[in-house]
Every structure is written in structure tokens, then in C-alpha cells.
C-alpha positions, 0 to 999 in steps of 0.5 A, a space after each residue: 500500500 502507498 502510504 501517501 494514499 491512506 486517508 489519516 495521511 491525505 486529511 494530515 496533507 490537507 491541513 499543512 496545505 490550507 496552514 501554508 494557503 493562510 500565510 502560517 508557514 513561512 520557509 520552514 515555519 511550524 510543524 505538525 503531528 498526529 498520534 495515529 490510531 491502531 486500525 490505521 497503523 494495521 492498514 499501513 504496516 505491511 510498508 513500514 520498515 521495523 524499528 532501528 536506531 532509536 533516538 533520545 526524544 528528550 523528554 519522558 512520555 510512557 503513555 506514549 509507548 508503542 505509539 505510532 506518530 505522523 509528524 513533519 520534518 524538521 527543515 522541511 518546509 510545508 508548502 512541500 508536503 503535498 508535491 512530496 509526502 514520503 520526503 517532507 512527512 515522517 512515522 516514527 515509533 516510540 520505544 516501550 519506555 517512552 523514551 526514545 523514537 525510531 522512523 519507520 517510514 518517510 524523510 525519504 532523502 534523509 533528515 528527523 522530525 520537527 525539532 519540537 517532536 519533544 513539545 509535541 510528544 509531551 502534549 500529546 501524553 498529557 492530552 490523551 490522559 486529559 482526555 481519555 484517547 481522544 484528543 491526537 492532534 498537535 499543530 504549531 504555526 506562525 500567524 501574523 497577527 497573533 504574534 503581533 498581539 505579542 507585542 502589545 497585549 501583556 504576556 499573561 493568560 486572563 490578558 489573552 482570552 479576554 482579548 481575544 474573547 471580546 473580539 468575536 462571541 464565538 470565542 468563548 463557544 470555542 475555547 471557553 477554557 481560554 488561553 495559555 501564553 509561554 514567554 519567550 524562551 528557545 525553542 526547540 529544548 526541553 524547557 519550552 516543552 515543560 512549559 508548554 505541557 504545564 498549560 497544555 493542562 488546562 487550555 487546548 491554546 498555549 501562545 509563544 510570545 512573539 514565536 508562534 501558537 500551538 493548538 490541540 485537539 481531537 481531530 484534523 477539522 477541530 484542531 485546525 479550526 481552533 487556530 483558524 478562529 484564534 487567528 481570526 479573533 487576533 486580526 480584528 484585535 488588531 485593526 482594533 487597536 489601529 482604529 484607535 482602541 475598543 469604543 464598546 465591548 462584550 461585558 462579563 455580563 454578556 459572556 455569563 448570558 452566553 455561557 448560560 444559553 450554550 451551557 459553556 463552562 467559561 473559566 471565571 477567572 477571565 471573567 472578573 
């Protein structure tokens, strides 16, 4: 069977095509991955190569054990996956203690995954504990005006979500647990990873100042969704601002109203 062909793998090209479309993935910006699920690595496995020189994932996952992952190269820049999957896209299999990988298909003309595997994993772990299997999808992007609002905005959560809640009524129905911000650190290292998985806790949005946004979530459509609505919230944020600043805004008042219609959980602390 073509791997390429497997429709886990089609839906995953999708995303960093339309990620590419919307101006997130400059050069080699961002990268992606999918925890994929047993049926869909039987259906693949008489193509893959067996495990061999596994490597150091930095960070310890031992939910993770045996899992099989889709995940990007690092390097590679996304406007390629779809000329070239095999080379630009990767599955690698994590050891039995959850502490290293190995490729068992793709980067056909050599290379790793996405120098963020380690923060993938690792929000990966604490996602499906969080969510019982669910969520299998983690996705990091570059989009201009969220890292713009990293400028200005104060680098906390409740200054966040607030913004960015205030910006469309479907915010809060889409993320009504609000948003994590990680102050600038270097990427790529366990210590972003760490910090990222801390509010990987809590939010299904963690922010990279001036860096990026990763997003988690159950599927393909949700998770890209998710960042194409945070996105869009951030870039009436800032045609806001450059109007001169909110005249009027949605109050703590009508966000209660809207949680009590949508029987939405809106986290109260972003509501004083």
C-alpha cells in the first residue's frame, strides 16, 4: 500500500496545505503531528520498515509507548508536503519506555522530525490522559497577527482570552477554557516543552510570545479550526487597536448570558 494514499495521511496533507494557503508557514515555519490510531497503523504496516536506531526524544512520555506518530520534518518546509509526502512527512515509533523514537517510514532523502517532536510528544501524553484517547492532534504555526498581539497585549493568560474573547462571541463557544501564553524562551529544548505541557493542562491554546501558537485537539477539522478562529479573533484585535482602541465591548455580563444559553463552562477567572 502507498502510504501517501491512506486517508489519516491525505486529511494530515490537507491541513499543512490550507496552514501554508493562510500565510502560517513561512520557509520552514511550524510543524505538525498526529498520534495515529491502531486500525490505521494495521492498514499501513505491511510498508513500514521495523524499528532501528532509536533516538533520545528528550523528554519522558510512557503513555506514549508503542505509539505510532505522523509528524513533519524538521527543515522541511510545508508548502512541500503535498508535491512530496514520503520526503517532507515522517512515522516514527516510540520505544516501550517512552523514551526514545525510531522512523519507520518517510524523510525519504534523509533528515528527523520537527525539532519540537519533544513539545509535541509531551502534549500529546498529557492530552490523551486529559482526555481519555481522544484528543491526537498537535499543530504549531506562525500567524501574523497573533504574534503581533505579542507585542502589545501583556504576556499573561486572563490578558489573552479576554482579548481575544471580546473580539468575536464565538470565542468563548470555542475555547471557553481560554488561553495559555509561554514567554519567550528557545525553542526547540526541553524547557519550552515543560512549559508548554504545564498549560497544555488546562487550555487546548498555549501562545509563544512573539514565536508562534500551538493548538490541540481531537481531530484534523477541530484542531485546525481552533487556530483558524484564534487567528481570526487576533486580526480584528488588531485593526482594533489601529482604529484607535475598543469604543464598546462584550461585558462579563454578556459572556455569563452566553455561557448560560450554550451551557459553556467559561473559566471565571477571565471573567472578573
Amino acid at each position: 500500500m502507498n502510504v501517501a494514499e491512506a486517508k489519516f495521511v491525505k486529511d494530515f496533507i490537507r491541513v499543512t496545505d490550507d496552514g501554508f494557503k493562510k500565510g502560517w508557514h513561512e520557509r520552514n515555519g511550524g510543524n505538525f503531528s498526529y498520534r495515529i490510531k491502531t486500525e490505521e497503523v494495521a492498514s499501513i504496516r505491511s510498508v513500514l520498515r521495523p524499528p532501528e536506531k532509536f533516538a533520545p526524544i528528550g523528554v519522558s512520555v510512557p503513555n506514549l509507548a508503542g505509539e505510532y506518530f505522523l509528524v513533519t520534518g524538521s527543515g522541511k518546509h510545508m508548502r512541500n508536503v503535498i508535491l512530496c509526502p514520503e520526503d517532507n512527512l515522517a512515522i516514527a515509533v516510540i520505544d516501550a519506555k517512552g523514551e526514545n523514537y525510531s522512523v519507520v517510514w518517510g524523510l525519504a532523502n534523509g533528515g528527523r522530525p520537527t525539532s519540537e517532536f519533544p513539545t509535541h510528544l509531551l502534549n500529546h501524553s498529557i492530552k490523551k490522559e486529559l482526555t481519555h484517547d481522544r484528543y491526537r492532534v498537535i499543530y504549531h504555526s506562525h500567524p501574523a497577527n497573533v504574534i503581533a498581539l505579542t507585542f502589545v497585549l501583556p504576556l499573561t493568560d486572563k490578558a489573552f482570552t479576554r482579548a481575544m474573547w471580546e473580539m468575536m462571541t464565538e470565542c468563548p463557544v470555542i475555547f471557553p477554557q481560554g488561553i495559555g501564553v509561554v514567554p519567550w524562551m528557545v525553542p526547540g529544548g526541553r524547557d519550552i516543552a515543560i512549559a508548554t505541557g504545564e498549560l497544555m493542562k488546562k487550555y487546548d491554546v498555549a501562545i509563544w510570545a512573539h514565536h508562534g501558537i500551538f493548538c490541540a485537539g481531537e481531530d484534523f477539522d477541530s484542531t485546525f479550526g481552533l487556530m483558524d478562529t484564534v487567528e481570526k479573533s487576533a486580526e480584528i484585535c488588531v485593526k482594533v487597536i489601529a482604529m484607535g482602541g475598543k469604543k464598546q465591548t462584550i461585558t462579563s455580563r454578556n459572556f455569563e448570558d452566553l455561557a448560560c444559553e450554550f451551557q459553556i463552562d467559561l473559566r471565571k477567572e477571565f471573567l472578573d
